[in-house]
C-alpha positions as CSV (number, residue, x, y, z in Angstrom):
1,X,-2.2,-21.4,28.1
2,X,-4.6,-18.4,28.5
3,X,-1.4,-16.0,29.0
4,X,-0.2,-17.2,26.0
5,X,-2.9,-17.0,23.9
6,X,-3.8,-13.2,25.2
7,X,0.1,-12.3,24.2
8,X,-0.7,-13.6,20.6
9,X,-3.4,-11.9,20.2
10,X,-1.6,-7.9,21.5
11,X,1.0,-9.2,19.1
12,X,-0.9,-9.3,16.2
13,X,-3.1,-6.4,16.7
14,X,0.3,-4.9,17.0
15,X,1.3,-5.6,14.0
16,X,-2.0,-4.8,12.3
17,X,-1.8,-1.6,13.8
18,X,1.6,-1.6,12.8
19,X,0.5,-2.0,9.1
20,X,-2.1,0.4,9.3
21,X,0.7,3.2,10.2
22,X,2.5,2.0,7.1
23,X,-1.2,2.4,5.4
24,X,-2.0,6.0,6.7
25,X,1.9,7.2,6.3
26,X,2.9,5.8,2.8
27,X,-0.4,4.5,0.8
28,X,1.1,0.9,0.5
29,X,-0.8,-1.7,2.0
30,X,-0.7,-5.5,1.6
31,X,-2.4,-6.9,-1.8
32,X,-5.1,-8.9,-0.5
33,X,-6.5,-9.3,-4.4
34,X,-3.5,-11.7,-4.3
35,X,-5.2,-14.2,-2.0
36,X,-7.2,-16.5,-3.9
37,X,-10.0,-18.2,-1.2
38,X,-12.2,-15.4,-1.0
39,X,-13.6,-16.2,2.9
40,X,-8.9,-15.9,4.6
41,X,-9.2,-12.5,1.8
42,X,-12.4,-11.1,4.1
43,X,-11.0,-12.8,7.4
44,X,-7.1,-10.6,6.7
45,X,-9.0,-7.5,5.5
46,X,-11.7,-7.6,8.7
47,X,-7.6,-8.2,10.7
48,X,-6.4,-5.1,9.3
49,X,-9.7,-3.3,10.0
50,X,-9.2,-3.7,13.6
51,X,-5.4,-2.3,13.0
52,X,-7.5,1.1,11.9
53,X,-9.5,1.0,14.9
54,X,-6.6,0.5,17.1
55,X,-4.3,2.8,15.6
56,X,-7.5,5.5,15.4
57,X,-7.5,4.7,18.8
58,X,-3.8,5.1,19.7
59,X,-4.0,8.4,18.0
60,X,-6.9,9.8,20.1
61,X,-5.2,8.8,23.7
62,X,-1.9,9.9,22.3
63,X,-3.6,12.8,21.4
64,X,-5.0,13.8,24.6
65,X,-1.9,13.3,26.7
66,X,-0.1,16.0,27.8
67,X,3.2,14.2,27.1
68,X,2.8,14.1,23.0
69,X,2.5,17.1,20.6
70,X,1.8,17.6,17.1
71,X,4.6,18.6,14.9
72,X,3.4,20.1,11.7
């Protein structure tokens, strides 16, 4: 149960990290002015907050290792 639960969870900061990529590489991001209840519009935009935060974070560790360069 608790296995399961931890793999939902890496998959969806996965994927918020996923969309934060999309964010940071192409400007389009989901339209959360779309949702109308105003409390799952803060809960998705606080989700795709912590997508920044991991994929800041991804970019930092990837950025320190000696196996990834930067290709301007």
């Amino acid at each position: 149960m608790f296995g399961r639960l931890f793999h939902l969870g890496v998959d969806a900061l996965i994927i918020s990290a996923f969309l934060a990529g999309i964010r940071r590489s192409t400007g389009l991001t989901p339209a959360l002015s779309q949702v109308p209840n105003k409390d799952i519009r803060q809960l998705l935009r606080s989700y795709l907050e912590v997508g920044e935060y991991a994929f800041d974070f991804a970019v930092v560790v990837f950025g320190r290792s000696s196996s990834f360069e930067r290709k301007h």
